[in-house]
DOKE-998259 format. One line per 8 residues: number of its first residue (from 1); their letters; for each residue x, y, z of C-alpha. Coordinates in steps of 0.2 Angstrom, whole numbers, plus 5000, padded with zeros to 4 digits. Layout:
<rs>
NUM = A = X:Y:Z  ...
</rs>
This chain:
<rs>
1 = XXXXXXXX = 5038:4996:4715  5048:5006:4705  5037:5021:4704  5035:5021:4720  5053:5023:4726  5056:5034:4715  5042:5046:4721  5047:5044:4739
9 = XXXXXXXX = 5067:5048:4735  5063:5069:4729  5052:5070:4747  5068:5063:4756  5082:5072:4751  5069:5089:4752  5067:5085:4769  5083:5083:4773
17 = XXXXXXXX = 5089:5098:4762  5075:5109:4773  5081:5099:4791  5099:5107:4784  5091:5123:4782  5083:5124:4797  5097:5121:4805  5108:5132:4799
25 = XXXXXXXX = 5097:5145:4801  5092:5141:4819  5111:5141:4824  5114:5158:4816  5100:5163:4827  5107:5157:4840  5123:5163:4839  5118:5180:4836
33 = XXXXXXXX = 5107:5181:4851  5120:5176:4861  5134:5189:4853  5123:5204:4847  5110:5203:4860  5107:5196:4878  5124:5192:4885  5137:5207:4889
41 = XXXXXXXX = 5155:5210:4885  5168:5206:4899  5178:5220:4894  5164:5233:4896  5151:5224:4903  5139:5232:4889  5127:5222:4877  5124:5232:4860
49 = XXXXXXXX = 5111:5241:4864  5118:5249:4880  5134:5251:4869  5127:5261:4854  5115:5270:4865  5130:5279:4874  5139:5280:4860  5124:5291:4851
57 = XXXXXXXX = 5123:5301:4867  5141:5305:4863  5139:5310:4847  5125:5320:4850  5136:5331:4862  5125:5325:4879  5139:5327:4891  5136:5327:4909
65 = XXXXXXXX = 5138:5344:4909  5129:5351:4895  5111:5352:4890  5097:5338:4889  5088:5332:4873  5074:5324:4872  5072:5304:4874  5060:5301:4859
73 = XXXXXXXX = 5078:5311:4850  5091:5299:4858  5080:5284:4854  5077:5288:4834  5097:5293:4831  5100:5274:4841  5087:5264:4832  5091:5275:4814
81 = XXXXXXXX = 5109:5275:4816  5115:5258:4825  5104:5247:4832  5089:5243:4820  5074:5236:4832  5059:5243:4840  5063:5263:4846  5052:5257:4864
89 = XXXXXXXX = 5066:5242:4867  5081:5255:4866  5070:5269:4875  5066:5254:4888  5085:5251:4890  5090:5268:4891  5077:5272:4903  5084:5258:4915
97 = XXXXXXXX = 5100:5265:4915  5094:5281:4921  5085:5270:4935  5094:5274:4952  5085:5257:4960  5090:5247:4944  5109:5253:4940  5122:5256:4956
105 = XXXXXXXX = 5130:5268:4944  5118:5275:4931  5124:5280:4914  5111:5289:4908  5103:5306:4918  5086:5307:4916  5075:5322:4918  5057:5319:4918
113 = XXXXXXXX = 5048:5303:4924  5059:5287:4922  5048:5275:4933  5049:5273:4951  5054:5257:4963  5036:5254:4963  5036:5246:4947  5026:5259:4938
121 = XXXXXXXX = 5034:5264:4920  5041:5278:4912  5032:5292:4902  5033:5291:4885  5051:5296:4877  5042:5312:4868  5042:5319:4887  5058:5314:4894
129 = XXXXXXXX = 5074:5322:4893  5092:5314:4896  5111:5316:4892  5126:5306:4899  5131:5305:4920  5149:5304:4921  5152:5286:4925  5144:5285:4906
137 = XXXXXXXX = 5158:5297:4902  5172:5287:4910  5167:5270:4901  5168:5281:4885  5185:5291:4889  5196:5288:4875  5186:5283:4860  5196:5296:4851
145 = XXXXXXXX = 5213:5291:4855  5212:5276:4844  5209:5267:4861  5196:5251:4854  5191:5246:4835  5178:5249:4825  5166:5240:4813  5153:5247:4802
153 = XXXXXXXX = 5135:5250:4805  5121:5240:4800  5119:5249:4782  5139:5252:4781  5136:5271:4782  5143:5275:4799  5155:5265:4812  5151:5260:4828
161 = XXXXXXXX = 5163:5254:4843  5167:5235:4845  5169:5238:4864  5171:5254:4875  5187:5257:4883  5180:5256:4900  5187:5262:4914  5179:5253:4928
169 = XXXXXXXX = 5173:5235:4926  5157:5240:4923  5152:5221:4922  5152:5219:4940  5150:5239:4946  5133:5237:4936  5128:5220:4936  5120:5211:4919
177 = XXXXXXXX = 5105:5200:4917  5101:5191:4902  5092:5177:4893  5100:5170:4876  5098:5154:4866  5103:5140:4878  5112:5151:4890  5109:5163:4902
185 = XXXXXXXX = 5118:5176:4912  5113:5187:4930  5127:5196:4939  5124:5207:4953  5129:5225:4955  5146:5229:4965  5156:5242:4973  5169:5250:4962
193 = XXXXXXXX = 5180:5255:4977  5182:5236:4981  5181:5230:4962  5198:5244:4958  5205:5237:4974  5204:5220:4969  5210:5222:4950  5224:5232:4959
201 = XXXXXXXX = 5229:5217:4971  5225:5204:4954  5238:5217:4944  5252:5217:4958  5248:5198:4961  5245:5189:4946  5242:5171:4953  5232:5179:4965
209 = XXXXXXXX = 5219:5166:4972  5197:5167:4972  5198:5167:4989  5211:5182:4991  5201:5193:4981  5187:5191:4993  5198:5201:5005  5194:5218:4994
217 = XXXXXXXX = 5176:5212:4987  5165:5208:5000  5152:5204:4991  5137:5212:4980  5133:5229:4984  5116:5233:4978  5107:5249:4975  5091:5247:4984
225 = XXXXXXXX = 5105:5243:5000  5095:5226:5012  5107:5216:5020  5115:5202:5013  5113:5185:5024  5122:5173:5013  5136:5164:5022  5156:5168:5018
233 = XXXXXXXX = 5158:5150:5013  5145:5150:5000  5148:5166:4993  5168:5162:4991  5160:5144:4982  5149:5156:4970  5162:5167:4966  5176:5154:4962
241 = XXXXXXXX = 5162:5145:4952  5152:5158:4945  5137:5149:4948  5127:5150:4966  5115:5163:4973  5114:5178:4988  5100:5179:5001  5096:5199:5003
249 = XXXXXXXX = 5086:5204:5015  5077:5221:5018  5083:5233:5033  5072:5237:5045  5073:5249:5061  5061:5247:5079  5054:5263:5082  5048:5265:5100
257 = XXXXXXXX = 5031:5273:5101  5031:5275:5121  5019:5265:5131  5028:5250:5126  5020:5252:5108  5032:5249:5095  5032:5247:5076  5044:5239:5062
265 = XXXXXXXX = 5049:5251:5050  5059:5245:5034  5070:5259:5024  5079:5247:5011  5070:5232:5002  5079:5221:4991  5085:5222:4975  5074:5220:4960
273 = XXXXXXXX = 5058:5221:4972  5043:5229:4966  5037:5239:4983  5018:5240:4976  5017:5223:4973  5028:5219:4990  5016:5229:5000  4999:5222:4989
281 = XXXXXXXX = 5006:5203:4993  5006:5208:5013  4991:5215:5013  4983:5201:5006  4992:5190:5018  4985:5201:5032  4968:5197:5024  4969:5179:5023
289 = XXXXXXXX = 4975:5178:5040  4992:5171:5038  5002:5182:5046  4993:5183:5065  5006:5194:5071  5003:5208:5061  4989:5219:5061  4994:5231:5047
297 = XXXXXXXX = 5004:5236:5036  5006:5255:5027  5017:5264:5014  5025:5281:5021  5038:5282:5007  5039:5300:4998  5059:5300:4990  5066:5287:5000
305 = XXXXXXXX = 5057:5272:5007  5047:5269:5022  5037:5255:5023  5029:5251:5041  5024:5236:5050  5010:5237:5065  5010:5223:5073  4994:5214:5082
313 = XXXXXXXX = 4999:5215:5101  5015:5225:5108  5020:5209:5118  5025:5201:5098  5044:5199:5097  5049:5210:5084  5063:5197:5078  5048:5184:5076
321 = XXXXXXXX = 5039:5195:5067  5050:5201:5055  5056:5182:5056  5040:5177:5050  5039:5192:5035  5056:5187:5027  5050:5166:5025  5033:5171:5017
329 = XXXXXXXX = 5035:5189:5008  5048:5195:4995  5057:5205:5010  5070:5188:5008  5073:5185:4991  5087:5174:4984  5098:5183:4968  5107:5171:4957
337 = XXXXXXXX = 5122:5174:4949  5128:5167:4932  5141:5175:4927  5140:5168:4908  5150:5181:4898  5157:5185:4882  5178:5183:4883  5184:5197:4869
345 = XXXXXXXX = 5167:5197:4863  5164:5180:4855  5166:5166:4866  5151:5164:4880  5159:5156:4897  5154:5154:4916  5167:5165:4923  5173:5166:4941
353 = XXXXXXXX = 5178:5183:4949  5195:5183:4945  5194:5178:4927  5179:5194:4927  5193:5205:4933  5208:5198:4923  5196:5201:4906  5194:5218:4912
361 = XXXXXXXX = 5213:5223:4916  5220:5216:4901  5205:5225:4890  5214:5242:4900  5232:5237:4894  5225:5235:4878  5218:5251:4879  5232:5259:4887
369 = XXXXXXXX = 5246:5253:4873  5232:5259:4859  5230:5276:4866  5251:5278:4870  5253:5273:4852  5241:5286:4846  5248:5300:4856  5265:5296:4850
377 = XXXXXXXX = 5257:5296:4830  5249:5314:4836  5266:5320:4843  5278:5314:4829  5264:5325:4817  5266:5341:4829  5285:5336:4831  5286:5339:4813
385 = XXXXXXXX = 5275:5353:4809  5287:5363:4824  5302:5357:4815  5294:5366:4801  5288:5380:4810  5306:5385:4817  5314:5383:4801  5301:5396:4796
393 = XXXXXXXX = 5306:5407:4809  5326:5406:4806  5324:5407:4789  5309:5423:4789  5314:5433:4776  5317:5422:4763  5300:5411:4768  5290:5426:4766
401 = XXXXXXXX = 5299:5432:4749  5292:5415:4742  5277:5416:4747  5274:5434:4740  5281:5431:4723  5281:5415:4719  5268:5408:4709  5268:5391:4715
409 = XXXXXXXX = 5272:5394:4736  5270:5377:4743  5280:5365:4730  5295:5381:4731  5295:5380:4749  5297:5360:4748  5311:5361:4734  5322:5374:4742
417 = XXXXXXXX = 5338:5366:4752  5337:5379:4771  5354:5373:4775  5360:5384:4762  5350:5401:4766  5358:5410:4779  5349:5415:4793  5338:5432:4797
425 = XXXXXXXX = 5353:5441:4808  5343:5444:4824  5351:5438:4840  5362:5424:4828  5368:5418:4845  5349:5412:4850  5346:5408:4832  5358:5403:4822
433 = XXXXXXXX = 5361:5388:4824  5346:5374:4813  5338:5361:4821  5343:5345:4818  5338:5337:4800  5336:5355:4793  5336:5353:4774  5320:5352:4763
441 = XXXXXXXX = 5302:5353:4769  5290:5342:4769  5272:5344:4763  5265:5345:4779  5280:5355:4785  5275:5368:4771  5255:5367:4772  5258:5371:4790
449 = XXXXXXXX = 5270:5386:4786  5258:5393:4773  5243:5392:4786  5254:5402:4800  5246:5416:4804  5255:5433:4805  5251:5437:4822  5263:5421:4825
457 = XXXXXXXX = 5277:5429:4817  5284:5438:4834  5301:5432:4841  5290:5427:4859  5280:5413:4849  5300:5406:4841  5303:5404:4861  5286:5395:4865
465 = XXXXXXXX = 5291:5384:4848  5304:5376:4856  5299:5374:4871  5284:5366:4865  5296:5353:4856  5307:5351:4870  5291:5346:4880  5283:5334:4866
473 = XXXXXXXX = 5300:5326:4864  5301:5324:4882  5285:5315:4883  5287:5304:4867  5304:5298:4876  5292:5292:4889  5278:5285:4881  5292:5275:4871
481 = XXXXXXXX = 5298:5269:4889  5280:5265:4893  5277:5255:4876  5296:5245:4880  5293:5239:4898  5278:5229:4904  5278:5234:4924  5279:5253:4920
489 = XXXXXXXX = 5263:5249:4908  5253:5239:4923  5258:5254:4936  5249:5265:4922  5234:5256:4924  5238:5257:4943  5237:5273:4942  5223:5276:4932
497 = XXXXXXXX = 5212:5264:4943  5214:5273:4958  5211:5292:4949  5194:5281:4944  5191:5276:4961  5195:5293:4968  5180:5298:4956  5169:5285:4960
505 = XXXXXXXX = 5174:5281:4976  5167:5289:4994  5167:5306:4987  5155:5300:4975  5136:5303:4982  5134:5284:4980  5152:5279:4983  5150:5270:4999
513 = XXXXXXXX = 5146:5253:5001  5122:5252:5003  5122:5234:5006  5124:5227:5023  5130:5209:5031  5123:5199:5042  5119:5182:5049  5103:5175:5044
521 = XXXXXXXX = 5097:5170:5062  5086:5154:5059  5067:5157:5060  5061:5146:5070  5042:5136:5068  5032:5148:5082  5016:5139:5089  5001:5151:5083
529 = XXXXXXXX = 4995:5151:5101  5009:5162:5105  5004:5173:5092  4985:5172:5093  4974:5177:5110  4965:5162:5115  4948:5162:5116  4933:5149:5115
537 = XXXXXXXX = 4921:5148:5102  4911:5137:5094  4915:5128:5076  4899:5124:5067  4900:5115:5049  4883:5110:5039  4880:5097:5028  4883:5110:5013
545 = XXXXXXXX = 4900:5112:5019  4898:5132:5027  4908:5134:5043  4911:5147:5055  4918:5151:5072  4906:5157:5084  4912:5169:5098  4911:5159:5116
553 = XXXXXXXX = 4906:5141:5117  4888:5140:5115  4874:5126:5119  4879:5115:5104  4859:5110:5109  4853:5125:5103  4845:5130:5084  4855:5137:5074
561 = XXXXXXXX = 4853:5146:5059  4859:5140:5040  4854:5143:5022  4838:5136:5012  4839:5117:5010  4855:5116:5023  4857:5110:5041  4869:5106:5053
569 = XXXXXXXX = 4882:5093:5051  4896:5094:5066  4896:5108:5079  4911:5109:5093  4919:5117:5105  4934:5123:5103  4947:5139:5104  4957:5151:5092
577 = XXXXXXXX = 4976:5143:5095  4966:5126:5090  4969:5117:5072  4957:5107:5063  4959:5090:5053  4945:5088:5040  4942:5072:5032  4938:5072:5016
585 = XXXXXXXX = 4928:5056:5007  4944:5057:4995  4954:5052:5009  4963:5069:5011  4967:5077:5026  4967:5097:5026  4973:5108:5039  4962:5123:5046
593 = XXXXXXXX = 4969:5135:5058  4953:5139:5070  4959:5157:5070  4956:5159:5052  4937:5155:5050  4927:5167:5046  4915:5174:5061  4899:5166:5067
601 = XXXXXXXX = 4888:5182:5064  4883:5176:5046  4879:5161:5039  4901:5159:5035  4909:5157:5020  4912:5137:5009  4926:5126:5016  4931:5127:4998
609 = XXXXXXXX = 4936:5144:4997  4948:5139:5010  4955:5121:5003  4957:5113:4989  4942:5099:4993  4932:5093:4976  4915:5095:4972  4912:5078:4971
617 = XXXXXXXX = 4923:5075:4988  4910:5076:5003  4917:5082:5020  4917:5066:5034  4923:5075:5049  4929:5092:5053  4938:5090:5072  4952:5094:5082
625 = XXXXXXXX = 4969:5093:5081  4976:5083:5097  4996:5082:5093  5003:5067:5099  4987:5056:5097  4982:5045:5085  4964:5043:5073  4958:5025:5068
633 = XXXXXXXX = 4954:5028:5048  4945:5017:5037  4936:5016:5020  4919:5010:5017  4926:4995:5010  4931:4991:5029  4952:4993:5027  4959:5002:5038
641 = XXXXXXXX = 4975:5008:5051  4981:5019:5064  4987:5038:5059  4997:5047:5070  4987:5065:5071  5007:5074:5068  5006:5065:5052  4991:5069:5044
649 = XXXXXXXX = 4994:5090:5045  4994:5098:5029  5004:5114:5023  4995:5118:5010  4977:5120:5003  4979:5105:4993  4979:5093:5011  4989:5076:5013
657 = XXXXXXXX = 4983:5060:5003  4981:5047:5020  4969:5035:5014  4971:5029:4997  4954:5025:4992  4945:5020:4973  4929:5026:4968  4916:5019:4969
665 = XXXXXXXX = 4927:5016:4987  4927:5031:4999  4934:5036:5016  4920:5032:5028  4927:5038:5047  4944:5046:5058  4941:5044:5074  4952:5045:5089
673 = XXXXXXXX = 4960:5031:5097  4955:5026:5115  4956:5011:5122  4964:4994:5119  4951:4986:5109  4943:4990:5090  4923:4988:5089  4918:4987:5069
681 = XXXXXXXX = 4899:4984:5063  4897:4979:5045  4881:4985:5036  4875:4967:5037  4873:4971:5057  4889:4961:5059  4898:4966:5075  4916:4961:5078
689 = XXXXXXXX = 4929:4965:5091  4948:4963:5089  4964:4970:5098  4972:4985:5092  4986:4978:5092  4983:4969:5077  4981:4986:5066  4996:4992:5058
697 = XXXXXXXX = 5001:5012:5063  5005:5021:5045  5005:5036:5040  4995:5036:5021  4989:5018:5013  4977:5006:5010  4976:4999:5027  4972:4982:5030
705 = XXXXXXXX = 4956:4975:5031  4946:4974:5047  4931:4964:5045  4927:4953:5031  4908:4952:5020  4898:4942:5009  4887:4959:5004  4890:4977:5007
713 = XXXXXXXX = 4903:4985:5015  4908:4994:5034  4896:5003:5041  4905:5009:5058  4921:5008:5070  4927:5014:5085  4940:5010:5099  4936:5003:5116
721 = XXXXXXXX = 4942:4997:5134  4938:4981:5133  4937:4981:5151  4924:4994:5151  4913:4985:5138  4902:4992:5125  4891:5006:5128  4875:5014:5118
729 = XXXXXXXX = 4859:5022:5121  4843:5011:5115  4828:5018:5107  4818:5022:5120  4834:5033:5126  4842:5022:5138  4859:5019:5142  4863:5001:5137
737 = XXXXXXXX = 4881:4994:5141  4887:4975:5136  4902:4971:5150  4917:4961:5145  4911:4944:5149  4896:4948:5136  4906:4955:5126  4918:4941:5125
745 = XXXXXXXX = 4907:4933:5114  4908:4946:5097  4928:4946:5100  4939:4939:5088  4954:4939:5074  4953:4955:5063  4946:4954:5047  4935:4938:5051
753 = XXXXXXXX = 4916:4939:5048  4909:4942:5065  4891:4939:5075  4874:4947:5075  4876:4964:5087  4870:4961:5102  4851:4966:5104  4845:4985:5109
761 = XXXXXXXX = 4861:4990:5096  4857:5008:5088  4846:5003:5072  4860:5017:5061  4870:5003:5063  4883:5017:5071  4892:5018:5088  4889:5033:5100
</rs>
């Protein structure tokens, strides 16, 4: 027993040591997912890769108005320099910047093939070019001024920005999308006009409500354009929330053709949509005959987009059509936002609009008060190097006399007291009189002097000394103002978001707003025969399970023709508006529009090609539909109810379970409901007769049963009038009806045994 425990103790604390382990290690995973990976920087609206691939462009010397460099270039420097991971990631995230239907604002210019709205993908980096636009150059303006920290690279040999100094919220401007541990993010793209107009409003109004904002951002503003058919409310309840979704749609134009021919032609699809694949999924849809309205569909896009829409007759209502396109194609997509960001780069949170925009202003102050502070650095250094440089000047003659003679220039220059050495005696009343703190010099004062060159020793360039110090003083005087008083620093930022919007704005070649409002307009459910011509054929369904439509209606007497070892099962007559209910032995009911079997010129194509019926399901009926009327269903254990028709129509291949029924239990019959009486005949030749009253209307059960036996099960039922009696043809062909005084004699209760049928009944044991 011993032994035992003592064996089992090393296994439990090594499993709980490598649980520990496991998740330690999971959780710093995690954690740097989230931070270093798949969710962007409020301030920025960057992830890593996006950051340190600008940033490389940058110091590669790729402004927007210089020279390209190759892709396969920019993608090594990133991957070797900053961001370790595969070179076809970064090259895959660079390439999407440069993507004019994937960013409203690209970063990145790309020359050569960059992938297309089609989906198709780039060409390899080793064949594209790209350098910065200069949105990319306003998100980096600054970097040099001190303006954001540092951290060191992945090796510790270079540094790399924590964050960009940003100057437009490029979180909302571009949008975000992002899949972490736990946590997800998906923000659409905006207008930077409204987004500046709305930080200006959040900066002059502090308290500023979710709803005010609203006033200057209207909503997403995507690149592909569409029309948005949210509703104010919702979007208001997404933006507050951060949490909630917009309903884009495409735009589309009527051009008249004349002859009152007309064609629907769309020019901007939604965001994020594949047009090859958009196009591929109505054509297919087309094919299977789902969209009757519409006869065809082509693409005429070259550079912009021009997709058109042909539609089956010219009296089609192009509202209905497009109507119909937008519920069952990717024309009408829904985008969801998230807005789950990182708050100063380290805490992921669902952030409504205005905290977005207040993470982004006070990113700018930060900004601004780091960039003041380095100016003022850069302009004490000049401040003192002129102070040198006019004591050089006053004191010339002497200054040179060191430097010539003296064996050691710079430390005698630092030692000798200039208040003491009179002047050079040119113009003493411009000159004479030392700035102030004239005394020794100091080391940079002295390397400064002994760097001068002599073409600076001319009295012009004394002038243009001072005045150069009376303008840095000047401008220290009011960058210390800035630095001391709050409001003069937010009307900086003021200022600086409207120079960015004059940029950006509707000078800017995509400045204006591409995405529309509208009201969805409910689609409403159109019947098909207001889609369809209607014309009469003939259904015909053999016992393999092949249908077809024939064209007219046909002798349903007449042979017909079907494969080896098949034969006919039901034939009908119907038209092309009609819909069929087939019954299935599984006690499914599945819909078939009549419009959408194949033609009769063949032998026509499997019903299972066209629902979801089993191969070990066999097909009962195939009739149809009549909306309002009602079908007696039962099971060949004889239980059974009334089915309102409406109920029993199916959406989808998969049909609607009506009839639950267990094997070795099957559905036996659905026929419709006439008369006032039910007529069931067992397979022991029992015939019984009851009210309908007495069965119970469902939609989808068991039923209840209708007749009851020793042996076997049913083998037929079918409504009547009573008052019209029972009627069948005999053997010999005969029409042989039993009135209702006769027939009194086989009515009775529901589910009781029943007598003999009367003689001459059909030896199948099956009504008429």
């Amino acid at each position: 027993m011993t032994d035992e425990t003592d064996d089992e103790r090393p296994e439990a604390e090594l499993s709980e040591t490598l649980g520990r382990a496991i998740g330690d290690r999971y959780l710093t995973y995690a954690l740097s997912t989230i931070m270093n990976r798949a969710l962007p920087d409020a301030r920025d609206g960057l992830k890593p890769v996006h950051r340190r691939i600008l940033y490389a462009m940058r110091e590669l010397r790729l402004g927007s108005n210089g020279g390209f460099r190759k892709s396969a270039k920019i993608a090594g420097d990133v991957m070797g320099n900053y961001h370790p991971h595969g070179d076809a990631a970064i090259y895959d995230s660079m390439a999407r910047l440069a993507q004019w239907f994937a960013v409203r604002y690209p970063l990145v210019d790309g020359q050569g093939n960059f992938g297309n709205i089609d989906g198709d993908n780039p060409a390899a980096a080793r064949y594209t070019e790209a350098r910065m636009t200069s949105a990319a150059e306003a998100l980096l303006a600054g970097l040099d001024e001190d303006a954001v920290d540092f951290r060191p690279n992945y090796d510790g040999t270079l540094t790399e920005p924590v964050v960009l100094p940003a100057a437009f919220p490029n979180l909302l401007a571009n949008g975000a999308s992002g899949i972490a541990v736990g946590m997800a993010t998906n923000i659409p793209p905006h207008n930077i006009g409204e987004l500046v107009d709305a930080c200006v409003h959040l900066i002059k109004t502090p308290d500023a409500r979710d709803e005010t904002l609203l006033n200057y951002v209207k909503g997403p503003d995507f690149p592909t354009g569409g029309t948005i058919v949210e509703t104010p409310e919702s979007m208001a309840e997404a933006y507050r929330t951060g949490r909630g979704g917009f309903r884009v749609r495409a735009h589309y134009e009527v051009e008249d053709l004349g002859r009152g021919q007309w064609q629907a032609v769309v020019t901007e699809i939604p965001y994020q949509v594949q047009k090859s694949k958009l196009i591929e999924k109505i054509a297919d849809l087309i094919q299977n005959r789902k969209l009757p309205v519409l006869a065809d569909v082509r693409d005429e896009s070259a550079e912009d987009v021009r997709i058109i829409f042909e539609p089956r007759a010219k009296t089609v209502d192009p509202e209905m059509m497009m109507g119909m396109l937008f519920r069952q194609t990717d024309l009408e997509v829904r985008f969801a936002l998230n807005m789950n960001v990182l708050i100063d780069g380290r805490t992921p949170k669902v952030c409504s609009l205005k905290e977005v925009l207040r993470a982004f202003i006070d990113h700018r102050r930060e900004v601004l008060e780091r960039r003041k502070r380095h100016r003022l650095a850069k302009i004490d250094h000049r401040l003192e190097v002129l102070e040198g440089f006019i004591i050089a000047f006053l004191n010339l003659d002497r200054v040179i006399e060191i430097i010539r003679y003296d064996e050691g220039p710079k430390p005698a220059l630092m030692r000798q007291d200039w208040s003491d050495v009179p002047p050079r005696a040119v113009d003493e009343k411009a000159y004479r009189s030392p700035p102030e703190g004239e005394g020794e010099l100091t080391d940079v004062q002295a390397e400064a002097i002994l760097n001068m060159r002599l073409r600076a020793l001319r009295r012009l360039e004394e002038l243009e000394l001072r005045r150069e110090r009376d303008e840095l003083m000047a401008e220290r005087a009011g960058i210390e103002d800035l630095l001391a008083d709050v409001s003069l620093q937010w009307q900086a930022i003021i200022d600086e978001l409207r120079e960015t919007k004059k940029q950006f704005g509707k000078d800017h070649p995509r400045g204006a707003r591409l995405t529309r409002f509208a009201e969805a307009g409910e689609v409403e459910d159109v019947p098909i025969e207001a889609l369809i011509d209607r014309e009469p054929v003939t259904v015909v369904c053999s016992q393999m399970g092949w249908v077809r439509a024939m064209k007219g209606h046909i002798d349903l007497g007449q042979e017909l023709k079907f494969k080896d070892g098949d034969g006919p099962l039901i034939a009908f007559h119907a038209e092309t508006t009609d819909k069929l209910l087939l019954v299935g032995s599984n006690g499914r009911f599945y819909t078939l529009p009549v419009a959408n079997l194949p033609g009769g010129r063949g032998m026509g194509e499997p019903v299972r090609l066209m629902v979801d019926l089993p191969n070990d399901a066999q097909i009962v009926t195939l009739r149809i539909h009549r909306p309002g009327a009602k079908l007696l269903v039962a099971s060949s254990a004889g239980d059974g109810f009334l089915l309102p028709e409406d109920e029993a129509i199916a959406q989808t291949r998969g049909g609607k379970q009506v009839l639950n029924v267990k094997a070795p239990v099957t559905a036996l019959l659905a026929k419709p409901v006439e008369g006032d009486h039910v007529a069931v005949v067992g397979e022991n030749r029992k015939l019984l007769v009851f009210p309908i009253d007495e069965l119970p209307e469902m939609a989808r059960g068991k039923g209840v049963r209708l007749q009851r036996y020793k042996d076997g099960g049913l083998s037929d039922a079918t409504t009547l009038t009573l008052a019209h009696g029972l009627t069948w043809q005999d053997p010999a062909g005969r029409t042989r009806t039993v009135g209702r005084s006769e027939l009194e004699e086989w009515v009775g209760k529901r589910a009781s045994a029943g007598r003999m049928a009367p003689r001459g009944f059909p030896r199948d044991n099956r009504f008429p």
